[in-house]
C-alpha positions as CSV (number, residue, x, y, z in Angstrom):
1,X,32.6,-16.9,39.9
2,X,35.1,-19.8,38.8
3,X,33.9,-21.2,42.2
4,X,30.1,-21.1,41.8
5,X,30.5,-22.6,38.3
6,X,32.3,-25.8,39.7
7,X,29.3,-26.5,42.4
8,X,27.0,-26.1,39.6
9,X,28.8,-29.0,37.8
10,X,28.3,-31.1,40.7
11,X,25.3,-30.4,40.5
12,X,24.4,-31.5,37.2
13,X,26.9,-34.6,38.2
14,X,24.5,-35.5,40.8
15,X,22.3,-32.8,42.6
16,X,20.0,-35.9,44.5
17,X,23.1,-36.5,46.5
18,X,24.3,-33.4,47.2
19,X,20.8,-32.7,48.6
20,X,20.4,-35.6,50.4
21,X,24.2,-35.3,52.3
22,X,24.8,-31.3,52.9
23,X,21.5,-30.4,52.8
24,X,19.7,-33.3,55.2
25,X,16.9,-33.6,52.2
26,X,15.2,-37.1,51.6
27,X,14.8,-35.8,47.7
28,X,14.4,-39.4,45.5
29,X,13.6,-36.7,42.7
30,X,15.4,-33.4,41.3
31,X,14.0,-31.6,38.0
32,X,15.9,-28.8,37.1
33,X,14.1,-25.7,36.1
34,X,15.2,-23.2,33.3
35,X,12.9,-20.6,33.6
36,X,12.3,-18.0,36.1
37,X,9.1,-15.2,36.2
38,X,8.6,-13.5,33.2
39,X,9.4,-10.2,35.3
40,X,13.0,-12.3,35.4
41,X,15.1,-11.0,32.2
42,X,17.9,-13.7,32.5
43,X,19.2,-16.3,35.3
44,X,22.6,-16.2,36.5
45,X,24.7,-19.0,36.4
46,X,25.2,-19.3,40.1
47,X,21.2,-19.9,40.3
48,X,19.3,-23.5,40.5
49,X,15.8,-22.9,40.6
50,X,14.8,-26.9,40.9
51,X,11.4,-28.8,42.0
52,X,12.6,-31.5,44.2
53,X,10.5,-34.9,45.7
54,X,10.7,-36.3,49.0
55,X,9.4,-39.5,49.7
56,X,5.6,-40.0,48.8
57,X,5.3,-35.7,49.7
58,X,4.5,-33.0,48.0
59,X,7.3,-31.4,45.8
60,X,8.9,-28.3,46.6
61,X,10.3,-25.6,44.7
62,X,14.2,-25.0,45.6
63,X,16.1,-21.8,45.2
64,X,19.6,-22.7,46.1
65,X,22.0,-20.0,45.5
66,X,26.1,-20.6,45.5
67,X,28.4,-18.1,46.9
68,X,31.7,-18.4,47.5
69,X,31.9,-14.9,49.8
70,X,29.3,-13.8,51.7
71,X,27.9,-10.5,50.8
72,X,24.4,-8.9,52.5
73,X,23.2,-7.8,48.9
74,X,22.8,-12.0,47.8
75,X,20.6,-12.1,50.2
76,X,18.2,-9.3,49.0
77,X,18.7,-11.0,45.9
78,X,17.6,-14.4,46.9
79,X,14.9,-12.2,48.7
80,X,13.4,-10.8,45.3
81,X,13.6,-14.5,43.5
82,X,11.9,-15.9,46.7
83,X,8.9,-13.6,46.2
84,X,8.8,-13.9,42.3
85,X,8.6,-17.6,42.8
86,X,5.8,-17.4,45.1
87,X,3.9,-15.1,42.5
88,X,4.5,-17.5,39.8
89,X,3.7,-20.3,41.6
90,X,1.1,-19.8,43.9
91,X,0.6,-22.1,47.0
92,X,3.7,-24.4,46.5
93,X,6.2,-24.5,48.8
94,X,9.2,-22.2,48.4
95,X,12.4,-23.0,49.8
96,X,14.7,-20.9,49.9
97,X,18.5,-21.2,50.4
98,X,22.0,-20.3,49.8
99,X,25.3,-22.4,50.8
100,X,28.4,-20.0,51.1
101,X,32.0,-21.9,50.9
102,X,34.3,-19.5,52.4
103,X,34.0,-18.7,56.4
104,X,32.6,-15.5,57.4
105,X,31.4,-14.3,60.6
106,X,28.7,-12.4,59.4
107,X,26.9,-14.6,57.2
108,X,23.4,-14.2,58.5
109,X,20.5,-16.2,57.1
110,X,18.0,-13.9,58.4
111,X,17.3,-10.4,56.6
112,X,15.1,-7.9,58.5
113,X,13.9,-5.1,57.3
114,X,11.3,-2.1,58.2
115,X,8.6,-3.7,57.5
116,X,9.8,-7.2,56.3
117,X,11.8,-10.3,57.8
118,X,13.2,-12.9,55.3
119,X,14.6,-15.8,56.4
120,X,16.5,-18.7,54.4
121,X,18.7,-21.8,55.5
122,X,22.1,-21.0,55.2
123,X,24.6,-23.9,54.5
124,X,28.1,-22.8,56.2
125,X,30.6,-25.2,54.5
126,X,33.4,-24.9,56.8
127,X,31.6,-25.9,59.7
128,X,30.7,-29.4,58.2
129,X,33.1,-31.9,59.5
130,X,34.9,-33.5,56.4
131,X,35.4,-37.0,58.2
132,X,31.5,-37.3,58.0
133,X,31.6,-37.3,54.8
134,X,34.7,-40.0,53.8
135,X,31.9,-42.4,52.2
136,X,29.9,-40.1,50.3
137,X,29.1,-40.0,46.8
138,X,31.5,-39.2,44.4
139,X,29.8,-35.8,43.5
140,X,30.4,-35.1,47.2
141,X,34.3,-35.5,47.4
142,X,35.9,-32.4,46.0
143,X,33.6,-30.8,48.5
144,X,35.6,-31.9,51.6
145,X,38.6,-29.3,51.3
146,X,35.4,-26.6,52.0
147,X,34.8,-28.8,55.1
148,X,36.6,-29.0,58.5
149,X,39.8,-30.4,58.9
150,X,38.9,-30.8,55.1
151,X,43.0,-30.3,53.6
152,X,43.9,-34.1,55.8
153,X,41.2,-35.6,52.9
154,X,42.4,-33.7,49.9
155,X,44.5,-37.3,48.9
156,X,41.7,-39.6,50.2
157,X,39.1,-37.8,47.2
158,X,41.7,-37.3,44.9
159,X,42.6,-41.1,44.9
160,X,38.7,-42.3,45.4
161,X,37.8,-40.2,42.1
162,X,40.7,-41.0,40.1
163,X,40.1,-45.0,40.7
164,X,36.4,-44.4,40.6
165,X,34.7,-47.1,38.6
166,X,31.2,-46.2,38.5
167,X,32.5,-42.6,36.8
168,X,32.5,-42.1,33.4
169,X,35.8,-40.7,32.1
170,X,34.5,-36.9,31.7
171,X,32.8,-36.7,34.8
172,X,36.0,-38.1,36.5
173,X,37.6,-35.5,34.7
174,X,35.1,-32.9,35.9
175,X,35.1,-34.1,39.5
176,X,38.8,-34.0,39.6
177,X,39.3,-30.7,38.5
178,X,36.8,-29.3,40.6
179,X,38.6,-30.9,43.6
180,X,41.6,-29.3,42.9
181,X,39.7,-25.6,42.1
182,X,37.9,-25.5,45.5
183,X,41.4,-27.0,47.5
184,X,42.9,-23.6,45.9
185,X,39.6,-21.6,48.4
186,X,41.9,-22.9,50.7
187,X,45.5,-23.8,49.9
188,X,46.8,-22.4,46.6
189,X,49.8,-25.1,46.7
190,X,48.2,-28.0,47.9
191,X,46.3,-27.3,44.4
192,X,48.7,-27.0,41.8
193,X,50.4,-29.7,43.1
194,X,47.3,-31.9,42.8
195,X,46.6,-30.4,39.1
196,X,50.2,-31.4,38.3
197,X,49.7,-34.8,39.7
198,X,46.2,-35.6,37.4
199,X,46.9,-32.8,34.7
200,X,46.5,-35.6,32.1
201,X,42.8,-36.1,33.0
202,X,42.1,-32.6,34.6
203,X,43.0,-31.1,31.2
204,X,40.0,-33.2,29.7
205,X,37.3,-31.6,31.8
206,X,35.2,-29.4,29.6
207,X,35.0,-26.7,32.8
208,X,38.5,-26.5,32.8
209,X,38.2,-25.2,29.0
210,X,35.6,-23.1,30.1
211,X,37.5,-21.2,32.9
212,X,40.9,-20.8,30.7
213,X,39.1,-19.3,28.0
214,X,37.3,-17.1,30.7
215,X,40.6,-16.7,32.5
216,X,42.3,-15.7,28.9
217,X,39.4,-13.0,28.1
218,X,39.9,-11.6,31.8
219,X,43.4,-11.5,31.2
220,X,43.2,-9.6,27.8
221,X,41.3,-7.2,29.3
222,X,43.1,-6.2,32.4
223,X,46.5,-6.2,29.8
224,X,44.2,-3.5,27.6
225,X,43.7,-1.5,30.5
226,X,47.0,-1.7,32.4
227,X,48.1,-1.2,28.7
228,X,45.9,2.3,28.0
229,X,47.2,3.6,31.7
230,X,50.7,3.1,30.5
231,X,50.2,5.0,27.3
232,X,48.5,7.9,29.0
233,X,51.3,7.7,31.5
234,X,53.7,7.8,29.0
235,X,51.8,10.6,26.9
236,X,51.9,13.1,30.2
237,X,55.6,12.4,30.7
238,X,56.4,13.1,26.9
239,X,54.1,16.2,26.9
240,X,55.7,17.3,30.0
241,X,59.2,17.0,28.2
242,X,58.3,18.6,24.8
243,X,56.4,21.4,27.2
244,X,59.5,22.2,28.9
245,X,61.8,22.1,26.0
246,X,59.7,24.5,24.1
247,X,59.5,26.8,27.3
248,X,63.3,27.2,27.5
249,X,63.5,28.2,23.7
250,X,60.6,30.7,23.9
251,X,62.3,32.2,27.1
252,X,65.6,32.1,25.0
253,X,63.6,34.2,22.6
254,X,61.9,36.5,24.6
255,X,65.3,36.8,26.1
256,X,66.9,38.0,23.0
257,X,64.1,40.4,22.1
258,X,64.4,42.0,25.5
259,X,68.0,42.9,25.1
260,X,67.4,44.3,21.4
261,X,64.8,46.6,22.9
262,X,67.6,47.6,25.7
263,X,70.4,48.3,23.0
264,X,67.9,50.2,20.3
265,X,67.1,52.1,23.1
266,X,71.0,52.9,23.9
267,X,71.6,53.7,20.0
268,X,72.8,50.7,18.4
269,X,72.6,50.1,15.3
270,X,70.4,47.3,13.5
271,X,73.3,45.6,12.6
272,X,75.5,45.5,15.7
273,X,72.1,44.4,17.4
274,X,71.5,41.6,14.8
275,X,75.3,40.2,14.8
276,X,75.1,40.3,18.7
277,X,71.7,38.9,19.5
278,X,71.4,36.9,16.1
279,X,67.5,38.2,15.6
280,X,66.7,38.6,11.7
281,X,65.8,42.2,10.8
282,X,61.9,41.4,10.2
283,X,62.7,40.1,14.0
284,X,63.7,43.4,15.4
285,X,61.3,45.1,13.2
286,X,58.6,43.8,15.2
């Protein structure tokens, strides 16, 4: 999720371009939309319903979806907005489409069903070659270690964004920090050694904040559960142990009584029994 949040950042950053280079639109206008079909409850954050211009056309209506793994049941998902769209806006054009950052062989942008075949454009990010992409916006750049052969530019963005002029401090921040999150899809050291290198900006970006806290809660959580295993682990063995130690003294017990009955039986006398089996009287009584 850590991953979807970052290209929605860019997005905000600067969607025109990100249309215009991955997606081979000619958009000169973006408006963000914040609502969905009433049927809709809420909008995940990995969603960007958006009306986009091209040229002196008609606008469209863009559903672009982020995922960073490719799973069958996104696209039944992008499926259901697809149709509520169409409901809600009758007779625009719909476009649907999703753009999936780490390979997989069975990404297919074509769901068929009994009666039903959807069909949406699926951007595959690893097979865009990074070296096409060296002079590209600044929104663009922490986008190439998703690319092909895309580790070589990790150093080229890194330095372009961090001498950027035309950024302002936050979004360099952002940008940066978003570079070294999606190098991790692909190289976990090649990315703490970048976040090491521009910690004193990277620290500034407000997503950063975002996915520590998130990363915090996640880890509080997983310590409360590994923590309530432990304790019911714990709780078995100590049960166990108390079980077993209050077995031996009630077959100590029963033990006792059984040789009383053996010796009353033979004629001994209370006493001799109780000095040699050290029951109490009310005990051999019973």
């Amino acid at each position: 999720m850590h991953y979807d949040a970052a290209i929605k950042k860019l997005l905000e950053i600067g969607n025109i371009g990100f249309l215009r280079r991955i997606m081979h639109s000619r958009a000169t206008r973006v408006n963000m939309l914040r609502e969905l079909p009433q049927e809709t409850t809420s909008l995940r954050s990995t969603d960007f319903p958006m009306e986009v211009e091209e040229g002196g056309g008609s606008p469209y209506i863009l559903l672009l979806e982020i995922q960073t793994e490719w799973r069958q049941d996104k696209a039944y998902v992008l499926a259901e907005y697809y149709i509520r769209f169409v409901r809600k806006y009758f007779g625009a054009k719909i476009r649907p489409c999703m753009v999936l950052l780490r390979p997989n062989r069975n990404a297919n942008p074509r769901l068929r069903l009994e009666y039903l075949t959807f069909q949406f454009d699926l951007i595959k990010m690893w097979e865009l070659e990074a070296a096409e992409f060296r002079d590209a916006e600044p929104e663009i750049l922490p986008l190439l270690p998703l690319m092909r052969n895309g580790l070589g530019f990790v150093d080229f963005a890194e330095r372009r964004l961090y001498h950027a002029r035309n950024l302002t401090r936050e979004n360099k921040a952002d940008l940066l920090f978003i570079l070294a999150l999606l190098t991790g899809l692909i190289n976990r050291e090649e990315s703490e050694n970048l976040f090491q290198k521009r910690r004193d900006i990277m620290t500034e970006s407000a997503l950063y904040e975002i996915i520590k806290e998130e990363g915090k809660q996640e880890g509080i959580a997983e310590g409360k559960r590994e923590g309530i295993a432990e304790g019911k682990r714990e709780g078995i063995a100590e049960g166990k142990q108390e079980g077993i130690a209050e077995g031996k003294q009630e077959g100590i017990a029963e033990g006792k009584r059984e040789d009383a009955r053996k010796m009353l039986a033979r004629g001994y006398s209370l006493a001799d029994i109780q000095d040699i089996t050290g029951l109490s009287l009310e005990e051999l009584r019973e």
